[in-house]
C-alpha positions as CSV (number, residue, x, y, z in Angstrom):
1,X,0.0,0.0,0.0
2,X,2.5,2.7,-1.4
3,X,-0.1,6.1,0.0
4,X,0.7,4.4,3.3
5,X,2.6,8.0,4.1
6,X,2.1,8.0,8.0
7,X,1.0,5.9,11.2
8,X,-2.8,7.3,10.8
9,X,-2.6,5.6,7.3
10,X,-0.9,2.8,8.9
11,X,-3.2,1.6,11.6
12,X,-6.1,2.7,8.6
13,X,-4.2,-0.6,6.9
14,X,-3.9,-2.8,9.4
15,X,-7.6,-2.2,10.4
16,X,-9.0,-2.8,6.4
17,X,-5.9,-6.2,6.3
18,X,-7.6,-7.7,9.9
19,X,-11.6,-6.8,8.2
20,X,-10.0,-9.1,5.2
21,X,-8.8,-11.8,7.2
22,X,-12.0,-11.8,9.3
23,X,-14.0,-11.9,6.2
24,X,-11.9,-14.7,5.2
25,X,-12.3,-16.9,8.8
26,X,-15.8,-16.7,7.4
27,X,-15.3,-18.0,4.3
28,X,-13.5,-20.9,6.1
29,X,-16.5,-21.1,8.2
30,X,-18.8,-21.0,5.8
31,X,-16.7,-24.0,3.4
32,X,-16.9,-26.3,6.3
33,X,-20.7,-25.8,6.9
34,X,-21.4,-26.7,2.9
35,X,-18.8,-29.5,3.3
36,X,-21.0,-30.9,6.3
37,X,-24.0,-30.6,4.2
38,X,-22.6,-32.3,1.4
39,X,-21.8,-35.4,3.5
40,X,-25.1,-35.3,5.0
41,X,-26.9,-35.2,1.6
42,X,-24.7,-37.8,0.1
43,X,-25.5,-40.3,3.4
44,X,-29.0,-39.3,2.9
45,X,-29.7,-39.7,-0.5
46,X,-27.5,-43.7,0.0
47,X,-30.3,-44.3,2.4
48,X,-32.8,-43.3,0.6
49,X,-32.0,-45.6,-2.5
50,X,-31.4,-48.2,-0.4
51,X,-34.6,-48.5,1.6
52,X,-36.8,-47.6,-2.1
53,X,-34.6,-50.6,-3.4
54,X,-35.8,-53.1,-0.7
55,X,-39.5,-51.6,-0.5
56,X,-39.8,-52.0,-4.0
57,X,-38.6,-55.9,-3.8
58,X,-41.3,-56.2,-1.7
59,X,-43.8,-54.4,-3.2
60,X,-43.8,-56.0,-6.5
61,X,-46.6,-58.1,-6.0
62,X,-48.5,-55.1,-4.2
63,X,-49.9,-52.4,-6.7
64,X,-51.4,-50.2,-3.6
65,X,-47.8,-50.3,-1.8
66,X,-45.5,-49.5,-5.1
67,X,-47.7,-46.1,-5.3
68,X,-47.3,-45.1,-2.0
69,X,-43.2,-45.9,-2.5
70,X,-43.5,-44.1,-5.6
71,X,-44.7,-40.8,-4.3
72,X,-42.4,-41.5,-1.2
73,X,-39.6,-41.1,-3.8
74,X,-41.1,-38.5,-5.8
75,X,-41.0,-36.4,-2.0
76,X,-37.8,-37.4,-1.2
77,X,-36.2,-36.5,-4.5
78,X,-37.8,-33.1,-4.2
79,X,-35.9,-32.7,-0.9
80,X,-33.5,-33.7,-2.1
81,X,-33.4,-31.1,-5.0
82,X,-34.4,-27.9,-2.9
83,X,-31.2,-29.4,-0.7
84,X,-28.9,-29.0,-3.3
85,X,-30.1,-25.5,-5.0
86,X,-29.8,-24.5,-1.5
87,X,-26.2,-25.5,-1.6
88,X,-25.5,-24.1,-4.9
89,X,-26.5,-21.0,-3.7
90,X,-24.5,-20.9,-0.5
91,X,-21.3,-22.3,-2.9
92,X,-22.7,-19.2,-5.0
93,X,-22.7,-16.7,-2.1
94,X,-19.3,-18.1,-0.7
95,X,-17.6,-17.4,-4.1
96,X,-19.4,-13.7,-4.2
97,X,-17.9,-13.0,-1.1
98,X,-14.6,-14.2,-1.6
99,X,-14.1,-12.1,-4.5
100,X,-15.2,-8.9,-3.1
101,X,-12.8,-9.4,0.1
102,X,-10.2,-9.9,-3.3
103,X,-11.5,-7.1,-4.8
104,X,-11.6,-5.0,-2.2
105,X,-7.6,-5.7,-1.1
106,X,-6.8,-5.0,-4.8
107,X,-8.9,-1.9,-5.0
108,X,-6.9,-0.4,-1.7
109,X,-3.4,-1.6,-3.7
110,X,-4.4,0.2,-6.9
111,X,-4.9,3.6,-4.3
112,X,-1.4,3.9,-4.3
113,X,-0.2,2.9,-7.9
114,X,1.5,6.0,-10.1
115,X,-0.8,5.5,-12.5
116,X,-4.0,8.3,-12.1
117,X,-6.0,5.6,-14.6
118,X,-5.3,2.9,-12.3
119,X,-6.0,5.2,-9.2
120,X,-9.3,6.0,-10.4
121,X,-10.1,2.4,-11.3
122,X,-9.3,1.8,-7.5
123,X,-12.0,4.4,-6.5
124,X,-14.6,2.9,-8.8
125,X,-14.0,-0.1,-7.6
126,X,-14.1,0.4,-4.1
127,X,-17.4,2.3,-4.9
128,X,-18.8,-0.7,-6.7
129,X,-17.9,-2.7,-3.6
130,X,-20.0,0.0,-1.3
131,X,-23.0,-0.5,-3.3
132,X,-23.1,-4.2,-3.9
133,X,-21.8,-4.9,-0.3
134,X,-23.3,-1.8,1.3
135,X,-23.7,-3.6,5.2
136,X,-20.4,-5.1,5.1
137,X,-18.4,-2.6,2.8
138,X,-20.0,0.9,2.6
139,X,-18.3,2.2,6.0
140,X,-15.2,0.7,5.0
141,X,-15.2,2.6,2.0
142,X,-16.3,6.0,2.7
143,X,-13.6,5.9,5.4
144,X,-10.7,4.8,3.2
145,X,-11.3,7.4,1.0
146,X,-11.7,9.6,3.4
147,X,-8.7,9.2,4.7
148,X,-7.1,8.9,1.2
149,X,-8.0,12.5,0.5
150,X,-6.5,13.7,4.0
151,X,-3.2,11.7,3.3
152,X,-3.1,12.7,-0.2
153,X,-3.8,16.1,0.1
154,X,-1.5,16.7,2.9
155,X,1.4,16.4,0.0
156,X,3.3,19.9,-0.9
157,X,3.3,18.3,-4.2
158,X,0.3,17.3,-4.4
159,X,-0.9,20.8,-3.5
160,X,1.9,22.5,-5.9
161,X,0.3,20.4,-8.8
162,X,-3.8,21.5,-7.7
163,X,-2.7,25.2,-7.1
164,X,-0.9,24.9,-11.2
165,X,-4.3,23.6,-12.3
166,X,-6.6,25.9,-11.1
167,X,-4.4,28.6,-12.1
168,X,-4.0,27.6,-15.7
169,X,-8.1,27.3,-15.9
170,X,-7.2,31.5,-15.1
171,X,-4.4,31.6,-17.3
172,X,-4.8,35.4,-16.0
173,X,-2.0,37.7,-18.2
174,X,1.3,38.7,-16.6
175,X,1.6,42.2,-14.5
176,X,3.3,44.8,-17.2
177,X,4.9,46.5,-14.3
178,X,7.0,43.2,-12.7
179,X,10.7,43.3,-13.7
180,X,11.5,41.4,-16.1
181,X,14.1,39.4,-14.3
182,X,11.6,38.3,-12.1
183,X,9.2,37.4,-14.7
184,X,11.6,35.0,-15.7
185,X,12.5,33.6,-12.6
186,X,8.9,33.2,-11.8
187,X,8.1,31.1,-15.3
188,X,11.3,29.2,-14.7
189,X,10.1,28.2,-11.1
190,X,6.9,26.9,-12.6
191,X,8.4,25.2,-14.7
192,X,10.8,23.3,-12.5
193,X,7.8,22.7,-10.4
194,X,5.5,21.5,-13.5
195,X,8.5,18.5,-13.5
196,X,8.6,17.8,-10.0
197,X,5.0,17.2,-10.2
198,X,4.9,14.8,-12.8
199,X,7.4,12.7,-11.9
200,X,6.5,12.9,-8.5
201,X,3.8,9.9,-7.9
202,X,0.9,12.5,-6.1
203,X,-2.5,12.1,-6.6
204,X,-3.8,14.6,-9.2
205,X,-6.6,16.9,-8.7
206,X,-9.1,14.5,-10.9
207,X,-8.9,11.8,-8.6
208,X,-10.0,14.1,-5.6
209,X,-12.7,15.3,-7.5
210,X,-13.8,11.8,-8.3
211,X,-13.8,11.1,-4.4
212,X,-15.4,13.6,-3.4
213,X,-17.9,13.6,-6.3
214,X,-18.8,10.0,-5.3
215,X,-19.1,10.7,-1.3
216,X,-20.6,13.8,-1.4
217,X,-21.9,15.4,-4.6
218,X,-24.0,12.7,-7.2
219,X,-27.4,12.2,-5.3
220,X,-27.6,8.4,-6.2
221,X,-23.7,7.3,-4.7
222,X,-23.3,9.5,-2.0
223,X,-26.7,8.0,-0.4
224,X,-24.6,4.7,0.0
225,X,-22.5,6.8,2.5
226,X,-25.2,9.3,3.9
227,X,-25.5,8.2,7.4
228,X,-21.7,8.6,8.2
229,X,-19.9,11.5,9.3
230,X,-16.7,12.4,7.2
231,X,-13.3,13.1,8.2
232,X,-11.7,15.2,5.7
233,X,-10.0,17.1,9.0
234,X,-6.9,19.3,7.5
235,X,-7.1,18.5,4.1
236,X,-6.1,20.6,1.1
237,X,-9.4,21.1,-0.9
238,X,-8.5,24.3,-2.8
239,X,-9.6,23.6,-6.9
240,X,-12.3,20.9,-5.7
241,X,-16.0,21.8,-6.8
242,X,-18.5,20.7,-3.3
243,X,-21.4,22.4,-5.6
244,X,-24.7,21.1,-3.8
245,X,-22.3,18.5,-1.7
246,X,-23.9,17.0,1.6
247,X,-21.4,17.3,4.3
248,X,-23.4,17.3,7.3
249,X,-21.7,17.1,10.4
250,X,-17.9,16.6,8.7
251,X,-15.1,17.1,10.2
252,X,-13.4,20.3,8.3
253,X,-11.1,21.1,10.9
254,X,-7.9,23.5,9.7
255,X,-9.2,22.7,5.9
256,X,-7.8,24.4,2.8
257,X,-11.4,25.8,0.8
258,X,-10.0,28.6,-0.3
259,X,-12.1,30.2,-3.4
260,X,-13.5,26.9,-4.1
261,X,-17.3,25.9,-5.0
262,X,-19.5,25.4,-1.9
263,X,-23.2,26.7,-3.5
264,X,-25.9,25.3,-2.0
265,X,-23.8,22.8,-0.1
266,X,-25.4,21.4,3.0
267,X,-23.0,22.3,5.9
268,X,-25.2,22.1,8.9
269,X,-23.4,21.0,11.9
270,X,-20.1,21.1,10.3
271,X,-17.1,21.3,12.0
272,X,-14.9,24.0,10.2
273,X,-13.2,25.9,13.3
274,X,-10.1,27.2,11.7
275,X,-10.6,26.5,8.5
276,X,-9.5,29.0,5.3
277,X,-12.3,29.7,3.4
278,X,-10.8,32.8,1.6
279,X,-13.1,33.8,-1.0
280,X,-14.9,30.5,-1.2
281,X,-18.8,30.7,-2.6
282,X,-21.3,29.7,-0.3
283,X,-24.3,31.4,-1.7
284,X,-27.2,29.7,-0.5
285,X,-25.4,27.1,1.6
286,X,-26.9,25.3,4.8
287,X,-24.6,25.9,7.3
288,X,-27.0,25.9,10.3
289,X,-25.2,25.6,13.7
290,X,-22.2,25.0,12.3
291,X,-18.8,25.7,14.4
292,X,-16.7,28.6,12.5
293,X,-14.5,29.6,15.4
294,X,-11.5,30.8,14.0
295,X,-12.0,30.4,10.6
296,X,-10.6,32.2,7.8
297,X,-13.9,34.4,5.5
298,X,-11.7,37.3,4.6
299,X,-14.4,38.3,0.8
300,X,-16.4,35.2,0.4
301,X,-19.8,35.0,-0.7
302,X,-22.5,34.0,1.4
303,X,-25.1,35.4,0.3
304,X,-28.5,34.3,1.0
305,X,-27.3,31.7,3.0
306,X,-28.5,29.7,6.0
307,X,-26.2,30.6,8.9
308,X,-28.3,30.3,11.8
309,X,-27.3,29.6,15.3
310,X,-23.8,29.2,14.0
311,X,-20.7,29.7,16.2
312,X,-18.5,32.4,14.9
313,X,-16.5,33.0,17.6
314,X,-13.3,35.3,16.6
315,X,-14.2,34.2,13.0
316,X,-12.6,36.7,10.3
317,X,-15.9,37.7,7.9
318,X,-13.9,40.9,6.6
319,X,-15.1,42.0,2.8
320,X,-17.2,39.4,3.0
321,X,-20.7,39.3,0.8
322,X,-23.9,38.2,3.2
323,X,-26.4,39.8,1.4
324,X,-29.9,38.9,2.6
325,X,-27.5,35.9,4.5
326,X,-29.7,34.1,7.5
327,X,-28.0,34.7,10.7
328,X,-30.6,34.8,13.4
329,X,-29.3,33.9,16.6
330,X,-25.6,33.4,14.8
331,X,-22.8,33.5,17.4
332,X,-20.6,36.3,16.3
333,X,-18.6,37.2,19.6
334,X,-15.3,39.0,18.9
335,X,-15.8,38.5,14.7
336,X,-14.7,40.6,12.3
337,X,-16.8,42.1,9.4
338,X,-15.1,45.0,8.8
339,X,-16.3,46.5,5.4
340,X,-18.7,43.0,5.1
341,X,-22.0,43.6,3.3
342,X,-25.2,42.4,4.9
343,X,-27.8,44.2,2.9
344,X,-31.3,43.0,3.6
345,X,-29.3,40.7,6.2
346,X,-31.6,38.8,8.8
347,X,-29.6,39.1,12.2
348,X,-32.7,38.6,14.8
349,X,-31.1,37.7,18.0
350,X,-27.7,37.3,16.7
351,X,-25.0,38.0,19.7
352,X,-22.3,40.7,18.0
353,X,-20.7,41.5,21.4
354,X,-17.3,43.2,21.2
355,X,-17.4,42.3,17.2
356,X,-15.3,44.9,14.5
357,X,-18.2,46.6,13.1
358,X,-16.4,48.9,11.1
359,X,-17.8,50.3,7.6
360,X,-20.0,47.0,7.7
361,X,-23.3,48.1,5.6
362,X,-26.4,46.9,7.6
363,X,-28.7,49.2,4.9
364,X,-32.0,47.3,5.4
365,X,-30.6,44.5,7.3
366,X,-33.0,43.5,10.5
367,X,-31.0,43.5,13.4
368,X,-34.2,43.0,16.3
369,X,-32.8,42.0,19.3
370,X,-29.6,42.0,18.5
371,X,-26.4,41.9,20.8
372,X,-23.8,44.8,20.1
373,X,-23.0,45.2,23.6
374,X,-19.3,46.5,23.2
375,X,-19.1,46.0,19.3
376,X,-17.1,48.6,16.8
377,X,-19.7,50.5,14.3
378,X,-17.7,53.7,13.5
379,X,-19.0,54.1,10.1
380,X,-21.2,51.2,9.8
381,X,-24.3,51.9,7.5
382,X,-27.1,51.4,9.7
383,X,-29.6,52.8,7.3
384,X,-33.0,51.8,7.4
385,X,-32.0,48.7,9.5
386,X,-34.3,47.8,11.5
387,X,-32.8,48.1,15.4
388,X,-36.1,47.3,17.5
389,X,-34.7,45.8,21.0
390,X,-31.1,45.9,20.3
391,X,-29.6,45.1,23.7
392,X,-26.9,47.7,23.4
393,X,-26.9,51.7,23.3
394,X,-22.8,51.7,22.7
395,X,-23.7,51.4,18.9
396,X,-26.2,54.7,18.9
397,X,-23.6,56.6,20.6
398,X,-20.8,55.5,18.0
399,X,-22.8,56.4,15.4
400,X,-23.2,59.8,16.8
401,X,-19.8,60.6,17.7
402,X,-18.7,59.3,14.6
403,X,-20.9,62.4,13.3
404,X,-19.8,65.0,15.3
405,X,-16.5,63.9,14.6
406,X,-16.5,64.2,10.8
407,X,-18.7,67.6,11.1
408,X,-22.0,65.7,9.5
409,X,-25.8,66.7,9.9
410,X,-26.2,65.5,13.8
411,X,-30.0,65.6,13.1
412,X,-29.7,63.9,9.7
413,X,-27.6,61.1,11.5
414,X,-30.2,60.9,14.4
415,X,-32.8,60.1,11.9
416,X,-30.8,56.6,11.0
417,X,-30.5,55.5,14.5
418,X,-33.8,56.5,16.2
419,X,-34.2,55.8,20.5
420,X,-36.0,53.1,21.6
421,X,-37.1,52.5,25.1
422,X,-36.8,49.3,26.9
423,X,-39.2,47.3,25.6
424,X,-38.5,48.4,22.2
425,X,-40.3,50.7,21.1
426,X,-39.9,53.2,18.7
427,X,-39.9,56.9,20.0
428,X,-41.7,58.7,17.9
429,X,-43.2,62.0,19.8
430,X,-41.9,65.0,21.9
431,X,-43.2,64.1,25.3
432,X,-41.7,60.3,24.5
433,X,-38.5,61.6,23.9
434,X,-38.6,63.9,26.9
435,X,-39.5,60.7,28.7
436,X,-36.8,58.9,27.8
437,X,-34.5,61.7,29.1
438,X,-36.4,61.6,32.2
439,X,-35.3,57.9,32.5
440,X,-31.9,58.9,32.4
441,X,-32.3,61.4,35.2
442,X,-32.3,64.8,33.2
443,X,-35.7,66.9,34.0
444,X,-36.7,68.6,30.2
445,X,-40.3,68.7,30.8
446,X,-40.5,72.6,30.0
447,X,-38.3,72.5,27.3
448,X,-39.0,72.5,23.3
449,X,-38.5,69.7,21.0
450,X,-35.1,71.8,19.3
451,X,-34.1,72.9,22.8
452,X,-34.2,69.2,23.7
453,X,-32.4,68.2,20.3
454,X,-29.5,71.1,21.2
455,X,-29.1,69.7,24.8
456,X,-28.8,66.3,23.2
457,X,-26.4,67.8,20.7
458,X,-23.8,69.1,23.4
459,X,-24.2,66.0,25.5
460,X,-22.6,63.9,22.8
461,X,-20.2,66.2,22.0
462,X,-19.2,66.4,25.5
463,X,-18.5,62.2,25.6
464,X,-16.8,62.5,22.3
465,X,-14.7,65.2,24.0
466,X,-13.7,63.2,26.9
467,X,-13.2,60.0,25.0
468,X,-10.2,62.0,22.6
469,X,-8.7,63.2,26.0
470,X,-9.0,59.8,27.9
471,X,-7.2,58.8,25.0
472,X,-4.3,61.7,24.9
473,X,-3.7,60.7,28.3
474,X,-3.1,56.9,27.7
């Protein structure tokens, strides 16, 4: 087994070489039960002939009695024949058996042959195996070649040859501005690298796809599989197409998906904490409560996906697209989404507490009872959003400073982030805004609505005044 690289893969072997030898104790089993048939059979049907021989000496001069003996017979030979179809089939079964466990140890072998035509004939096989043998071999399978694309992947050449593919599909024209020395020393390093690859016995980026095709994208093979979890944990996916793939629950732990094809993959519960999804597309993916912690986002496209109740904690979202994106009740703690789009976005209940806010655009984007306790929104676009309940009043004031700061409209500004009380509740009138000052312990009763609006005015420009010195003095 030549991709034997490590002592995962190892122990992998030794697992699939003791499941062979298993299969073939039963086989042994199984040829001594037929054997014991057989010699039953064979004493049975001796009997038989000799107790019809000595009933029909004796029954020659009785017609009545040479009938009975007759039908007698007739029973006993179709015993006799249901006895031995039953052993042809077992003999049948045995043989069936014996040459899948065959096929199965050849299949693994071909895995690590130089050759990508007889690597992919090892896949196929193996998949044929899964379907014909589904109790005994499906598992089996979808874990060897799970663990096949791990090992694989996990080879610098490997990943040198899928980066060269998916950058001649670009074939994007050289920068005009480079040097031309290092123009030169660029094409000559791809070429040296071009060389390594093919003489270097890594799986190609077709065989991957054929893998991952079988286990997770083609509706009628992947449903042989559908009920186990994969482990594809640290593996270097970038150039493989998971367009509408089912990986519920995997493990994509510290996986390369950078810029490649997730659309309306199903994610949900998926492990992907750490993982580099740099510019991957994920429109309309399911990735309900899926673990992001840590992950890598930086101007991928989620839009109008399915993100809710996921947990995002510290997850990098920055550039990214999530336009009319699902994330009610998403986990967002400490995430950045600096400049990230979430137009139309629905972030009902979502917990952004101490997230990087900045020049995020939350135009439209519904944001009821939302968490920005402590969150970044200098310059967030919170335009028409829709801020009923939002748990925090840090974000209002940021906004406002943010205004008096750059010398803006205060009352044109004041208009995008209208007070709420605590129930959340718009406030619409006079005497409710002079209530909610009131609350905070400031007595305005006798005062007009623009005398109200200029006390206001001075009050924020008094905390954006202290916060700039509180900062000089640091």
């Amino acid at each position: 087994m030549t991709w034997n690289r490590d002592a995962n893969l190892a122990t992998d072997y030794k697992e699939i070489m003791a499941e062979i030898k298993n299969v073939g104790d039963l086989i042994d089993r199984h040829r001594k039960k037929v054997f014991a048939i057989n010699i039953t059979i064979i004493i049975l049907v001796v009997f038989v002939l000799i107790v019809v021989a000595l009933a029909y000496q004796f029954a020659l001069s009785n017609d009545s009695l040479l009938t009975i003996l007759g039908s007698l017979a007739s029973i006993f030979a179709l015993v006799i024949t249901l006895v031995l179809t039953m052993q042809l089939f077992l003999q049948a079964e045995n043989t069936r058996k014996q040459i899948a466990a065959e096929q199965f140890k050849n299949a693994i072998e071909h895995l690590g042959n130089a050759n990508q035509a007889v690597v992919l004939g090892g896949v196929h096989a193996l998949h044929n195996l899964a379907v014909n043998f589904s109790e005994q071999y499906s598992k089996q399978v979808f874990e060897v070649l799970c663990s096949f694309i791990r090992e694989a992947t996990a080879d610098p050449v490997y990943q040198a040859k899928a980066r060269l593919e998916v950058e001649k599909e670009k074939q994007k024209p050289a920068d005009e501005s480079q040097q031309p020395d290092r123009e030169e020393q660029k094409i000559e390093a791809a070429s040296v690298l071009r060389k390594k690859a093919r003489r270097h016995k890594a799986t190609s980026l077709i065989v991957i796809q054929t893998i991952v095709d079988k286990l997770f994208r083609d509706e009628e093979a992947r449903k042989h599989y559908q009920e186990y979890k994969a482990d594809i944990f640290k593996a270097f996916l970038h150039g493989v197409s998971f367009w509408r793939a089912n990986l519920q629950k995997a493990d994509l732990r510290k996986a390369n998906l950078q810029g490649i094809n997730l659309v309306d993959a199903n994610l949900q519960e998926a492990d992907l904490q750490r993982a580099n999804l740099q510019g991957a597309r994920l429109t309309f993916a399911n990735l309900r409560e899926a673990h992001l912690d840590y992950a890598e986002l930086q101007g991928a496209d989620i839009q109008n996906a399915e993100l809710q109740g996921i947990h995002s904690y510290y997850t990098n979202l920055q550039g990214a697209v999530l336009v009319g994106t699902n994330l009610q009740r998403a986990h967002l703690f400490y995430a950045n989404l600096q400049g990230a789009c979430l137009f139309v976005a629905k972030l009902q209940g979502a917990d952004l507490k101490f997230a990087d806010l900045e020049n995020t655009d939350f135009n439209s984007a519904k944001l009821q009872g939302a968490n920005l306790d402590n969150a970044k929104l200098q310059k967030a676009n919170l335009s028409n959003a829709d801020l009923r309940g939002v748990q925090s009043q840090s974000g209002y004031l940021d906004k406002i400073k943010e205004a008096v700061k750059n010398g803006t409209s205060l009352e044109t500004n004041l208009s995008d982030i209208p007070l709420y009380d605590n129930d959340g509740n718009k406030l619409k009138t006079e005497d409710e805004k002079k209530a909610w000052f009131r609350e905070q312990g400031a007595n305005v009763d006798d005062l007009t609505a623009d005398e109200v609006q200029e006390i206001f005015k001075d009050l924020v420009q008094e905390w954006f005044e202290d916060e700039e010195n509180e900062e000089d003095e640091e």
